[in-house]
N, C-alpha and C positions, 0 to 999 in steps of 0.2 A: 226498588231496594230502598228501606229507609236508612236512616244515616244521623248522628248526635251530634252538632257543628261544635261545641263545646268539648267535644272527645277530640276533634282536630287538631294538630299545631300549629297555633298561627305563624304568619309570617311576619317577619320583622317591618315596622313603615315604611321606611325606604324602597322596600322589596316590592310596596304596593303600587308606587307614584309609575307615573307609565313617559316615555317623552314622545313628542308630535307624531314620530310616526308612530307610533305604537296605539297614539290617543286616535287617528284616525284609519277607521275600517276600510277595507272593502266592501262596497252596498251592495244590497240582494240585487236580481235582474228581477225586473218588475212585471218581465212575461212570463218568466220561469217558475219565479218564488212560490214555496207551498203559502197559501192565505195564513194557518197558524202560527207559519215565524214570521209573518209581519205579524201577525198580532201580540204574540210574546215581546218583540221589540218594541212597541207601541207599552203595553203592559210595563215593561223594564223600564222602558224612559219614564212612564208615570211614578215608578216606585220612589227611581233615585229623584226625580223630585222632589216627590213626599219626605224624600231622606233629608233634601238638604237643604227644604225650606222650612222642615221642623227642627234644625239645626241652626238656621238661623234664629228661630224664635228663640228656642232658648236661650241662645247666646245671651239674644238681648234682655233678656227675664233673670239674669245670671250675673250674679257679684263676685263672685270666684274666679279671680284672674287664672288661677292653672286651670279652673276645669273651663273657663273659655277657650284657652290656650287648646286643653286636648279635642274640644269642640272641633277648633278653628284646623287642626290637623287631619282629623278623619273627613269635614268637610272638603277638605280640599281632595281627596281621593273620591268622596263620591262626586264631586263636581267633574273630576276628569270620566269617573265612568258613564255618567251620563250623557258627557258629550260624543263616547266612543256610541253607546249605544244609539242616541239620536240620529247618526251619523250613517247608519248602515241603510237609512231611508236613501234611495238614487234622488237624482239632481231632476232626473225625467220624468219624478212620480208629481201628480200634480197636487193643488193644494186641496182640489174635491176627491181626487184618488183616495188620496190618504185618510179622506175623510169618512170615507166607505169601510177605510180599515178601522179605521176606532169605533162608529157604529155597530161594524162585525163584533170587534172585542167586548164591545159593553152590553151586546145581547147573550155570546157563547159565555163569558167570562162570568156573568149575571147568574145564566139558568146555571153552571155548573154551580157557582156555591150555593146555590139556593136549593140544589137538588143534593145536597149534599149536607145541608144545615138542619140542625136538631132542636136548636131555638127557635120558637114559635114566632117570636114579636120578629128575631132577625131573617129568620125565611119571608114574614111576608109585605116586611119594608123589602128585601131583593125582589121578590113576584110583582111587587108593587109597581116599582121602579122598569124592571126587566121590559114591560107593556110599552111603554115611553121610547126606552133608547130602542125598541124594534120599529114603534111608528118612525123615528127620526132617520134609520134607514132605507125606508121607503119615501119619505117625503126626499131626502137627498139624492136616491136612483133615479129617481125623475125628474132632478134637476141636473144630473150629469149624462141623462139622455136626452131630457130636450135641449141641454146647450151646448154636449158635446158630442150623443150620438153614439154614447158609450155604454153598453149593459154592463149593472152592477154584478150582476150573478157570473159575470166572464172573470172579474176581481176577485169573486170569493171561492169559485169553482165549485158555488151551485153548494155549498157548506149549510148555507143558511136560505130559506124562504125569503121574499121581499113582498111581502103585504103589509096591509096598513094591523096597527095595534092601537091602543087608545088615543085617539086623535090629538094630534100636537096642539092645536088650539084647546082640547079642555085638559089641557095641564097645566094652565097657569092658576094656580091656587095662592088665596090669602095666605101670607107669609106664617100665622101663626100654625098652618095647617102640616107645615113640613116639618116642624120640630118632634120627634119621635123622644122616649125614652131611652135614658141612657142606659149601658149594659154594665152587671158590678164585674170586673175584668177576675176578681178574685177566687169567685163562684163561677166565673164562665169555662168551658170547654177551651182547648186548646184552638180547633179546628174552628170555632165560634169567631175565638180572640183575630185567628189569622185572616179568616172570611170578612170583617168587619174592616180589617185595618186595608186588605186589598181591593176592594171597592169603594174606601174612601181617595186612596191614591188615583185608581181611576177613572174615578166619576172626577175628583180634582182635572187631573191632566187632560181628562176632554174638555172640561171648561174655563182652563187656559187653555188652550189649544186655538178655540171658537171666540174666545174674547182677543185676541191676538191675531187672528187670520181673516176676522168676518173683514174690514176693512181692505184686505187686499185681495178681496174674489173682486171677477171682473166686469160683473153685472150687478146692476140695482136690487134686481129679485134677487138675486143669490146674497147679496150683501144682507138684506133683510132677514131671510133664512137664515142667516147665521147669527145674527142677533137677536133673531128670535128664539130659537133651539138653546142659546150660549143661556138666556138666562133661564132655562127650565135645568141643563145642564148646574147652575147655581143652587138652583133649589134641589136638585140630588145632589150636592156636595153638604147641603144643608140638613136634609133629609141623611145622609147616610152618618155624615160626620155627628151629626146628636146620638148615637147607638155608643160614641165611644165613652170610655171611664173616665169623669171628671174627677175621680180620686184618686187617678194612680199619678206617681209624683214622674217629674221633669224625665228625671234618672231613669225611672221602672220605662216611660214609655220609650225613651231613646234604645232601651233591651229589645224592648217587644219590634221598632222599628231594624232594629240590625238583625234579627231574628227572623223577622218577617222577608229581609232581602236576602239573605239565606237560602231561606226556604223555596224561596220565587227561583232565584237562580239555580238552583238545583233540583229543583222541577223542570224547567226549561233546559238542564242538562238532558236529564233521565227524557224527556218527550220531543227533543230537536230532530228532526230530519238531515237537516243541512249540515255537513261535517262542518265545514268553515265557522257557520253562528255555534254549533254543540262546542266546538274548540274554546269561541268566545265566553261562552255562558261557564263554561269551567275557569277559565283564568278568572272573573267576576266573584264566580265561587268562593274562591283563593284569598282573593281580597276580603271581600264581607266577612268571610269566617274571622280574620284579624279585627275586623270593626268591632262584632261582637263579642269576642273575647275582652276588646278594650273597654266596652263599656259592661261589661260585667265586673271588669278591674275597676270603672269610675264608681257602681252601683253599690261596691262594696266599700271603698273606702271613703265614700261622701255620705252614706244611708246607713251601711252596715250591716248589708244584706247582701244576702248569697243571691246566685239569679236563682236557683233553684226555688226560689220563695216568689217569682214573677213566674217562670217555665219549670213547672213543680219536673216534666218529663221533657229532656230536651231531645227525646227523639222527635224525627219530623213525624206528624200524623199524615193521613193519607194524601201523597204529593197531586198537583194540580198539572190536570191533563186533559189537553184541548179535544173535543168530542165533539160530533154533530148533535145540537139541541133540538132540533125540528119539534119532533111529538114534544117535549116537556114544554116549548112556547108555546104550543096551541091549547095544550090541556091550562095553561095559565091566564091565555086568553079566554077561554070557553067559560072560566071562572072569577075572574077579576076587571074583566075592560070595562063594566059599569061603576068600578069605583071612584072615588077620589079620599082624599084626606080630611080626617075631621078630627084636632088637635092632635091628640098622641096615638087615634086611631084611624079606622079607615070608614067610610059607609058608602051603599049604592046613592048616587046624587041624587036619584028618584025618592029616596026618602028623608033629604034634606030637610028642614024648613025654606021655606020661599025666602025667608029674610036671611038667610045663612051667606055668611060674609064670602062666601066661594061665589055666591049668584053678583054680589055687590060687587068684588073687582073682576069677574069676568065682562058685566057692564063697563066697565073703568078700561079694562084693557083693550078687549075684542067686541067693542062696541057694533061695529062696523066688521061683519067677516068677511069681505072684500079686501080687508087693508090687513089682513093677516096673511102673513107671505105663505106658514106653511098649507094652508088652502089657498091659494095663489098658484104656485108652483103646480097642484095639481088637475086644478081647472086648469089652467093654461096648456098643460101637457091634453087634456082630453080634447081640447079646444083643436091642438091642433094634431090630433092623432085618431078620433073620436073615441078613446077608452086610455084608462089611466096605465102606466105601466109598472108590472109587476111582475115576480116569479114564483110559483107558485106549487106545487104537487097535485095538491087535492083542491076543492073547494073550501073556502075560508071557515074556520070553524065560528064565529059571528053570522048571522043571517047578516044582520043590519050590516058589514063593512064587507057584505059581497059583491055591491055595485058597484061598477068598473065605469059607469057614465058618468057618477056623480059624487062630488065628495063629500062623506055623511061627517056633518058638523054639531052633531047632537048626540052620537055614543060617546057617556061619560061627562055630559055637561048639560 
């Protein structure tokens, strides 16, 4: 059912503010839980990030003590909702557990808007990307089965395949390679605007996540792996974050942000399983729809513009709903794992030039593919299992990343 959050009445601020007990949830059971609300959880903790640390920026980019003031007031509601939603993670899930769930979201999460997006440049920066956080899935199953003994596919309940995708060693690409075209927000689609701004939240919140947890895994090689993965993670926040409008002003994007959590939260109403989280995601609902009303009330009396002139149609366009992506990854991979980035576009690396700055720092980085953790991890699992591990339906739709003996370090680089 679609729905206009602008047509709603908001509630008063006070009405929004939540206290201790109310800030802290009941957490899912981590045997029980369906795979897709932890991944909505995961998704939702990344939004209200993106909420409140583009809420900061402004602030500080802002000379207008009242609209600091109204800044510094909505912030502080999504600050509490963020921690409610963070929160419903258990005490018992571990810090690679969890890790499997954010790779799950950023593969499901990926192919759904990608399969869903009408924009050429933005479907195939998502296709692009989608190849990547699937390999980084598999590189992590088989570090949490060789050191903990735990299958990945028991966590996702067999939702998503675990093979490998464009091998995490050739995705470190010269910096200049990830910067994409911006998108004009004015001319784009609605379903464009929202697909852009939710996979920049993200692809952000997994790579804090990884830049903040690689130091506390409890091994060498695992520490590595996540410092390693954290900064290809950077470059898809780089990669995703250049698609967005450099011309829409401070105001317009703070709409499209409250709009955007909106929208997230009342997708994850309409698609919860879980009475307890579907109860959650409605009261969240509740609140954000007052966010948004308020900053349509800042948009108008600091700009002088209606929202309707940012959200020409504030119904929601078709809400977001967690699916099994299986076939859409593999027709993606049967199509794209030979690529890499070549400034604002994409090329097969086989038709590189030899001197192309992508050959020059992969020399510089991955010198040595021994001292690359995520071919590390997997040798090491074959070493001592003799075949890598994986889950899998069919046979790999790649000839080249069928071998199960040997880790192929040369599709895509």
């Amino acid at each position: 059912m679609s729905l206009n959050p602008f047509n709603e009445k908001p509630m008063k601020y006070d009405q929004t503010l939540m206290d201790w007990k109310n800030m802290y949830p009941k957490a899912y059971d981590k045997e029980e839980v369906d795979p897709y609300t932890k991944l909505r959880i995961i998704l939702m903790n990344g939004t209200e990030y993106e909420a409140v640390w583009f809420s900061h920026h402004f602030h500080r980019h802002c000379a207008d003590m009242d609209l600091r003031r109204e800044l510094a007031m909505t912030r502080r509601v999504e600050q509490q909702q963020q921690k409610k939603v963070s929160c419903l993670k258990p005490i018992s899930e571990n810090i690679i557990e969890q890790t499997i769930g954010y790779e799950h979201l950023a593969v499901d999460l990926t192919a759904i808007l990608a399969g869903r997006e009408k924009n050429p440049e933005v479907k195939m920066a998502l296709d692009f990307a989608l190849l990547e956080d699937f390999d980084h899935l598999y590189r992590y199953a088989d570090l949490m089965d060789l050191e903990y003994g735990v299958h990945a596919e028991k966590l996702i309940c067999n939702y998503a395949e675990i093979i490998p995708g464009r091998p995490t060693i050739s995705e470190h690409r010269y910096p200049y390679d990830d910067v994409k075209p911006p998108q004009n927000f004015k001319t784009s689609e609605m379903l464009t605007k929202l697909n852009i701004g939710i996979i920049v939240a993200a692809e952000q919140q997994t790579m804090n996540y990884y830049m903040n947890q690689a130091a506390f895994y409890n091994t060498d090689l695992g520490r590595q792996l996540y410092a390693e993965i954290a900064m290809i993670e950077e470059q898809h926040v780089s990669h995703y974050g250049s698609l967005l409008d450099p011309g829409a002003t401070m105001l317009e994007c703070l709409l499209m942000h409250e709009y955007t959590e909106c929208y997230l939260y009342y997708s994850c109403f309409e698609d919860e399983s879980c009475p307890y989280t579907k109860k959650l995601w409605e009261q969240l609902f509740l609140q954000e729809v007052q966010h948004l009303h308020k900053a349509a009330d800042l948009l108008k009396k600091y700009e002088n513009k209606e929202w309707q002139q940012v959200i020409p149609d504030g119904m929601f366009p078709l809400l977001l709903k967690f699916t099994n992506q299986k076939e859409y990854v593999r027709n993606v991979l049967r199509n794209t794992v030979f690529l890499t980035g070549k400034k604002e576009g994409y090329e097969n690396v086989a038709k590189l030039p030899k001197n192309y700055e992508f050959f020059k720092y992969q020399n510089l980085i991955n010198g040595n593919v021994n001292d690359v953790a995520s071919h590390v991890v997997i040798e090491n699992y074959i070493a001592k299992t003799g075949h890598d591990y994986r889950y899998e339906e069919k046979p790999h739709p790649v000839m080249e990343l069928r071998d199960r003996i040997a880790d192929n370090t040369d599709v895509g680089r």
